[in-house]
N, C-alpha and C positions, 0 to 999 in steps of 0.2 A: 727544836725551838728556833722561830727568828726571833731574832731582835732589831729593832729600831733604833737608829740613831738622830739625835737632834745636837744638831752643830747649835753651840754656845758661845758667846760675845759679852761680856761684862765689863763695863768701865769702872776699875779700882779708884775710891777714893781723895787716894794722892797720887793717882796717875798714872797710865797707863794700863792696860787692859787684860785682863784673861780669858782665855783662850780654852773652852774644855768639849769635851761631848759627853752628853747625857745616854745610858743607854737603858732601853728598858724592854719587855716584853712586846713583839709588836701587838698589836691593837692597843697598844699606852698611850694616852695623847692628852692634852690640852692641859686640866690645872693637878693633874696627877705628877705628868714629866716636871711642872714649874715649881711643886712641892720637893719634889726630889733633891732638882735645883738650887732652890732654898736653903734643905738642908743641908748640903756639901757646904755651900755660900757661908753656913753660919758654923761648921766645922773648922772651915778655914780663917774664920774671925771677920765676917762681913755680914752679920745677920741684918742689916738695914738694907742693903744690894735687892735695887728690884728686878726681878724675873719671869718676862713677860714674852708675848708673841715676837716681841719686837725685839728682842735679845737670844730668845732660844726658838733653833726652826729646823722641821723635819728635815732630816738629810736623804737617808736610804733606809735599804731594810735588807741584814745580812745575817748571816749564820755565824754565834757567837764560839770563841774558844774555849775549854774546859775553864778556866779561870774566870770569864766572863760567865758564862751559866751558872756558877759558884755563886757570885756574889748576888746577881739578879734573882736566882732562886730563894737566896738569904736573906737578902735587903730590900728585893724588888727593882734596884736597881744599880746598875753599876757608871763610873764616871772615868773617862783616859782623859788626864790632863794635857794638853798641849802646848799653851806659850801663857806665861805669866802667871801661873800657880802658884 
């Protein structure tokens, strides 16, 4: 399996920003990857947070680890938090 990554940009609310990647099946793209999005967004308590081209954008396409095939297989897709989660 690869997978795709789409590097993610989101401005919080009361300031400052998070920082995460989206990771999904490659051939995943457009308002599937923003659904995904979404739903972490609204896991994390920001269900208003919009999720667009302009915020999430294809990064690369790699070969995922035993934990990442786990969840994308489970959930369709999986999420690495990086700054401001």
């Amino acid at each position: 399996m690869e997978i795709a990554v789409f590097d993610t940009y989101v401005k919080k609310p009361e300031g400052g920003l998070m920082h995460f990647d989206i990771l999904v099946e490659s051939g995943v793209t457009g308002e599937l990857v923003y659904q995904y999005g979404k739903k972490y967004l609204t896991e994390k308590g920001y269900p208003k947070l919009d999720l667009t081209s302009k915020e999430c954008k294809f990064c690369h396409v790699e070969q995922p680890g035993a934990d990442i095939r786990r969840a994308i297989i489970d959930k369709g897709f999986a999420i690495i938090e990086m700054q401001g989660c």
